[in-house]
C-alpha positions in Angstrom: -54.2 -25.8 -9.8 -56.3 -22.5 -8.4 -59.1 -21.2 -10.0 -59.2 -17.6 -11.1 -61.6 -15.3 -9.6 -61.8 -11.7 -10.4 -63.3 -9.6 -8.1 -63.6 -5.7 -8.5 -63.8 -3.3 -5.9 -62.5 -6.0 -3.7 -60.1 -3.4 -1.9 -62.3 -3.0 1.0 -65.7 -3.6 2.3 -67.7 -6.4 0.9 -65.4 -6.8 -2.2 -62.8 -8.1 0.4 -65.0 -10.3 2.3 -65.8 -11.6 -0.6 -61.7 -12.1 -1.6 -60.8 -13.7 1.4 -64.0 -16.5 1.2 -63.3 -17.0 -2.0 -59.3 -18.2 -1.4 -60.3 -20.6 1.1 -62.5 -22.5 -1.7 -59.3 -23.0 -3.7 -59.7 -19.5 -6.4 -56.4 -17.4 -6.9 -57.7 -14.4 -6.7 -57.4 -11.1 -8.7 -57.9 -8.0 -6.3 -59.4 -5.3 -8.7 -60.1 -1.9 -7.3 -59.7 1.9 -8.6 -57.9 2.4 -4.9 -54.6 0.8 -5.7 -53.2 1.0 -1.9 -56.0 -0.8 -0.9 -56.1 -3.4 -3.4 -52.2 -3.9 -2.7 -53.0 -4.4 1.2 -55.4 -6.8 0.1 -53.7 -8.3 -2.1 -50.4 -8.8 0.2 -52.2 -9.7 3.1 -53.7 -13.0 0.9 -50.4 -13.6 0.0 -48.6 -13.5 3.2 -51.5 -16.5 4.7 -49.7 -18.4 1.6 -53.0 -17.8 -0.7 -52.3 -17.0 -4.7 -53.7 -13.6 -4.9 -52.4 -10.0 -7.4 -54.0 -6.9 -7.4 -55.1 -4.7 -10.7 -55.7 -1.2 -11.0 -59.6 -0.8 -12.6 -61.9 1.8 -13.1 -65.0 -0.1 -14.0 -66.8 2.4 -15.8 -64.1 2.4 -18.8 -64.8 -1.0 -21.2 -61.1 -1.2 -21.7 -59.8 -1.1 -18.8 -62.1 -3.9 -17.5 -61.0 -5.9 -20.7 -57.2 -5.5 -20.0 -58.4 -6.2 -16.0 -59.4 -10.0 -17.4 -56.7 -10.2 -20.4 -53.8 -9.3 -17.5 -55.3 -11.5 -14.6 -55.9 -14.6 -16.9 -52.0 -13.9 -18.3 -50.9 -13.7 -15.0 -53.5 -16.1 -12.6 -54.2 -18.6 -15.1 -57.8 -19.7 -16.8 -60.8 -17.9 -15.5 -63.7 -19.7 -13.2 -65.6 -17.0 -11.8 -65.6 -13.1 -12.7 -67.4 -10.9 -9.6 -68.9 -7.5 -10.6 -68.8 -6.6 -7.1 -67.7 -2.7 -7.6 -70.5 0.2 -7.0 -70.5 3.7 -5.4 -73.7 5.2 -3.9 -74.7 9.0 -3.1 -78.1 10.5 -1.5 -79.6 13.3 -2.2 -83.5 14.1 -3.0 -84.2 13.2 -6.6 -84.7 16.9 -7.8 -81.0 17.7 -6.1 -79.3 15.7 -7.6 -75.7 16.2 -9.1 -75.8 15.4 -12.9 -72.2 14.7 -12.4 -72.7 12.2 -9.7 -75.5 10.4 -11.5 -73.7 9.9 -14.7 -70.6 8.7 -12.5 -73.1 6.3 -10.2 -74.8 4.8 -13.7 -71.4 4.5 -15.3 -69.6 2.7 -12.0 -72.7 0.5 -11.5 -74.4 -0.3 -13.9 -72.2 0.2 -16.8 -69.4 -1.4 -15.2 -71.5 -4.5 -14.6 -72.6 -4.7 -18.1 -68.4 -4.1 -19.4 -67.7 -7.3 -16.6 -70.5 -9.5 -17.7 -69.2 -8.9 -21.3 -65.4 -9.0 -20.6 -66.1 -12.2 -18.7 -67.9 -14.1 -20.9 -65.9 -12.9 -23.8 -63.2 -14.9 -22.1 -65.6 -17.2 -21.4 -66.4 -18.4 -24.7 -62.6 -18.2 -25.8 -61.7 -20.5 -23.3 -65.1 -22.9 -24.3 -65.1 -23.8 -20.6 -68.1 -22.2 -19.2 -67.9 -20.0 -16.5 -69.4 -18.0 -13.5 -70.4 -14.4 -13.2 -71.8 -13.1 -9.9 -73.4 -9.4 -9.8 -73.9 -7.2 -7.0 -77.9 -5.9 -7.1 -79.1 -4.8 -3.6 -82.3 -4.6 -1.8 -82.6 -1.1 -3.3 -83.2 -2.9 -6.6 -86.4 -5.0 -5.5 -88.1 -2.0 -3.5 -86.1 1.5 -4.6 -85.1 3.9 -1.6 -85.7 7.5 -1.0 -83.0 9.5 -1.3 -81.0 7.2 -3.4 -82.4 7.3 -7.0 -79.9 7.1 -8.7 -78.3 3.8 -6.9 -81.9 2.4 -7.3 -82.1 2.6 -11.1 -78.7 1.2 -11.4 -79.5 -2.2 -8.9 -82.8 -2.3 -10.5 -80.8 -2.1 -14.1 -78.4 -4.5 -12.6 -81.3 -7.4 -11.9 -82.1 -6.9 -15.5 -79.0 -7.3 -16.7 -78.5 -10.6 -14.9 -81.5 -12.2 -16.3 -81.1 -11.1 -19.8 -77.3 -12.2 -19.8 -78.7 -15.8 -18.2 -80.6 -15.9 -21.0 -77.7 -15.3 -23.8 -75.0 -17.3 -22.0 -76.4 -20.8 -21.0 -75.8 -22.3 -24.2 -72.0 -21.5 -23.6 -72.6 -23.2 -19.9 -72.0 -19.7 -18.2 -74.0 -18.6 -15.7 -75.1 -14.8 -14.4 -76.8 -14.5 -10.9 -76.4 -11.4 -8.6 -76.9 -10.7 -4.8 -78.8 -8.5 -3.1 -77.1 -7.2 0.7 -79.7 -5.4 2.5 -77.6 -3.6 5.6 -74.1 -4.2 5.3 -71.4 -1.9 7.8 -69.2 -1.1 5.5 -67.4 2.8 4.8 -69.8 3.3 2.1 -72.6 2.4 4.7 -71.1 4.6 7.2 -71.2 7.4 4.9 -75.0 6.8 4.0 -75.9 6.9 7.3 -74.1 10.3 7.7 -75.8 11.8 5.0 -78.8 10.2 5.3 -78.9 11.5 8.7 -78.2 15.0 8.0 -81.1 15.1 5.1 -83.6 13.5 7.6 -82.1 16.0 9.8 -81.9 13.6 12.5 -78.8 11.9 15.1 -76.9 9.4 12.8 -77.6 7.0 15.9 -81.2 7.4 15.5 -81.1 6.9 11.5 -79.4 3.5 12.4 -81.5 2.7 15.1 -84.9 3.1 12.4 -82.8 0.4 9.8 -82.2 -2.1 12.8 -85.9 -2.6 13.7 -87.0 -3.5 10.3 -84.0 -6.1 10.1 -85.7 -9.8 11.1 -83.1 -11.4 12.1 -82.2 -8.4 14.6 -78.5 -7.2 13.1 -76.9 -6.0 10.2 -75.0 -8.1 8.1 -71.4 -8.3 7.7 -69.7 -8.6 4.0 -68.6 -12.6 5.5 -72.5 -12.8 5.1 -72.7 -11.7 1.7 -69.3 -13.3 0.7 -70.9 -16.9 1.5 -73.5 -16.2 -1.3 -71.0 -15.3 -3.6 -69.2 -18.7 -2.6 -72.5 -20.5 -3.2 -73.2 -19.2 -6.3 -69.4 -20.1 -7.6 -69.8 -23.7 -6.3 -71.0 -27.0 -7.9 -74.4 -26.8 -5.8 -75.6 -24.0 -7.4 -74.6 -25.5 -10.8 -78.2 -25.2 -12.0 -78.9 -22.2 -10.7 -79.1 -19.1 -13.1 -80.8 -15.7 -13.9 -82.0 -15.3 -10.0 -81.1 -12.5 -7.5 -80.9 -13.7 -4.2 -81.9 -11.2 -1.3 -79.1 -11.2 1.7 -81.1 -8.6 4.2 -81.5 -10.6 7.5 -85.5 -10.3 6.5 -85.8 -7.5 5.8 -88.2 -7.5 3.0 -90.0 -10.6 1.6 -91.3 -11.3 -1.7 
């Protein structure tokens, strides 16, 4: 019988490379994403390679709809294993610029949302009494925060703290909370940073990509497969005692 994975914002970018590792180590996967088409596409295409796989509508930042996400997924998929808070948004803009608007919508997409998940999760968690997995997506911009992306920083920091306070709570009830951190991933929402970045720097969009390469170790950016195989880790028996910990997935770009 499949496990049940939930991943949001799984409709594209890493969310998807995430989706399609995660089939081939046996989950059924639930394809959560506020952009239904995409979701569907996903969704379809999992089921087409003969892989169990449904997508839900979900805007993270509203508690209730990520509590009907898990109550309609486990209905429909079966018990849950593993629950991915996977969905973010990011913006840039210089701190003192800043849209009120868009930083109450990045806070209540990334961080909120992650705190709704790890509680919708590990409510179903304990109803079940099976234990459980929950898997967070921090960043690099929550161990060293980046200019022009404030905002974002304060919610990945936020995000690391969650993780470890939620460790703490929910290993008694054999559940554990560990998050990722992708440094440069090419993604849409990377493209778009790049452009704006770019433009604020008031430099080529080549050149603004050319700066992040050189201070990448291992000499390229990653890909979401990259990050996906963390997620995979962290969902599989080897990582059984591992909890609490935010593991950097940057190519080297930073050390601590």
């Amino acid at each position: 019988m499949s496990k049940l994975a939930i991943i949001t914002g799984a409709g594209q970018g890493i969310g998807k490379g995430i989706a399609r590792r995660l089939v081939r180590a046996g989950y059924a996967i639930a394809v959560a994403d506020i952009n239904d088409e995409a979701a569907t596409k996903v969704a379809a295409d999992l089921i087409s390679e003969n892989y169990q796989a449904k997508a839900y509508h979900v805007d993270v930042a509203h508690r209730d709809e990520v509590f009907a996400l898990v109550k309609n997924a486990v209905t429909d998929l079966g018990d849950l294993s593993l629950y991915v808070n996977n969905a973010g948004i990011a913006f840039i803009d210089s701190f003192v610029d800043s849209n009120p608007d868009d930083v109450e919508r990045l806070l209540d997409v990334n961080l909120k949302g992650t705190y709704w998940g790890i509680q919708a999760a590990a409510t179903q968690f304990k109803k079940q009494a099976s234990g459980g997995r929950i898997v967070n997506a921090a960043s690099l911009a929550g161990y060293e925060a980046s200019a022009l992306q404030s905002a974002y920083s304060a919610s990945k920091f936020g995000i690391r703290g969650l993780t470890q306070s939620a460790a703490k709570e929910l290993a008694k009830d054999r559940i554990t909370v560990n998050a990722y951190n992708p440094g440069i991933v090419r993604t849409k929402m990377r493209d778009a940073i790049d452009k704006k970045t770019a433009a604020v720097k008031h430099e080529t969009i080549a050149k603004q990509q050319a700066d992040c390469l050189e201070e990448i170790a291992i000499g390229r950016e990653a890909t979401p497969a990259d990050v996906a195989e963390v997620v995979a880790w962290f969902a599989s028996d080897a990582a059984g005692y591992i909890t609490g910990q935010s593991l950097q997935v940057d190519g080297g770009m930073r050390f601590h």
